[in-house]
N, C-alpha and C positions, 0 to 999 in steps of 0.2 A: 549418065546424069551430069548436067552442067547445074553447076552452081548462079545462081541470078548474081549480077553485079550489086545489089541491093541488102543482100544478105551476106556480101561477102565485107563491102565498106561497113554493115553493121557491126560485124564481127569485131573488125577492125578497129573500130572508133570505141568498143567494149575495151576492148585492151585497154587501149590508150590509159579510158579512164577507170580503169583497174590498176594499171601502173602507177596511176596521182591518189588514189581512193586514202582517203584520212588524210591527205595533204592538200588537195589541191583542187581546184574545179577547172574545168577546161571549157572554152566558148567555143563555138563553132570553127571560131577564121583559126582558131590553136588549134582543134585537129583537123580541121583541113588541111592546115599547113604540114603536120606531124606525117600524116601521110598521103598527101598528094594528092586530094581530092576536091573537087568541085561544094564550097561550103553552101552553095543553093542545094543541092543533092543532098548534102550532108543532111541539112536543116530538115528536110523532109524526113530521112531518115530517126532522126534525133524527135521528130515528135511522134513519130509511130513508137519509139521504144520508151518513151513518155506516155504515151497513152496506155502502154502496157504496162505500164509500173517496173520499169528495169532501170531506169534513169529519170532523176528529176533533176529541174531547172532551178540556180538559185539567182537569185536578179540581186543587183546593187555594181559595186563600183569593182572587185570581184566574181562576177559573178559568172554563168556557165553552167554547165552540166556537169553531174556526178553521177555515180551509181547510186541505185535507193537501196542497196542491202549488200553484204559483204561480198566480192569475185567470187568466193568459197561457193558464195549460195545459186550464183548465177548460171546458167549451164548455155554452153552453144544452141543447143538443143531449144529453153525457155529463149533467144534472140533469134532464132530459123522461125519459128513458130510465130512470134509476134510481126517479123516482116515478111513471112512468104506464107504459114499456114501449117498445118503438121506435114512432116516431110514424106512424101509418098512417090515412089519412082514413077510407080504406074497404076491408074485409076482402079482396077480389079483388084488391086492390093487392100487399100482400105475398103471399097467396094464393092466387093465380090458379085451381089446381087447383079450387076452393070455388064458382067460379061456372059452374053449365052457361050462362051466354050470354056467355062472355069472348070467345071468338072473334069472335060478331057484336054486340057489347053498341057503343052509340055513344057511351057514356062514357065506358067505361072508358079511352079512352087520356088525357082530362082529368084522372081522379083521376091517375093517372101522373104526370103533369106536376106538379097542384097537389101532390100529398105527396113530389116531386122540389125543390119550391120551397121547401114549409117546412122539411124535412129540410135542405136547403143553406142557408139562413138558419140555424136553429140550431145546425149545426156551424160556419159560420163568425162567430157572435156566441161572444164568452169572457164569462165571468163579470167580468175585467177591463175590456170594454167596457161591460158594464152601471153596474159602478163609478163610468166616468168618466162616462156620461149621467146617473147620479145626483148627483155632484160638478157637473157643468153645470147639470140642473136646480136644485139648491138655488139656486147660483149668481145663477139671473135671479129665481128666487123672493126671494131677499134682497134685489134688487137693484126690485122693485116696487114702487110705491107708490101708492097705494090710499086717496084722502078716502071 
């Protein structure tokens, strides 16, 4: 399973604004910057998870993107699903109907399991867990030291 570039800057750009959430709003060209991405991408990004109600836009002199309800509430899981769809390794998994060798297929009860795996990983990761693993990692990155 590869991860889309699309859902992975999503993720990303969650953090961030899970890290500022009750302090801070962030605009595009801030987390572009934050972490190294393309803020035309971004922007795109940024309104598909707008349109899903995971972030809203505040305008004025201030203004940028927030989260619309607490990291706690947010899950990996609820930003995979608003930019790529619900997560499904292989089509016979959610649609079983689709494959004439489901019955006697010797995989298929593996993708089961594996798209059982990541799907429980990403609802039980929150956007507030990614937070504090970013908060951690700066952390030992500051804390490096490097002749």
């Amino acid at each position: 399973m590869k991860m889309s570039t699309r859902a992975r800057y999503g993720a990303r750009a969650m953090a961030e604004l899970a890290s500022a959430y009750t302090h801070n709003t962030l605009s595009v060209k801030e987390l572009s910057q934050l972490q190294g991405l393309s803020p035309k991408y971004l922007e795109q990004i940024m309104a598909v998870l707008k349109a899903a109600g995971l972030v809203k836009a505040v305008r004025g002199l201030h203004g940028g993107y927030e989260l619309a309800t607490s990291p706690e509430s947010i899950t990996l899981c609820d930003v995979y699903e608003a930019l790529e769809g619900a997560p499904v390794l292989v089509e016979c998994v959610a649609h079983p109907e689709t494959c004439a060798m489901r019955a006697k297929c010797p995989t298929r009860d593996t993708w089961v399991e594996l798209n059982d795996a990541v799907t429980r990983v990403l609802k039980q990761t929150t956007v507030a867990d990614l937070a504090q693993r970013k908060a951690q990692k700066e952390l030992v990155a500051a804390s490096t030291y490097e002749i």
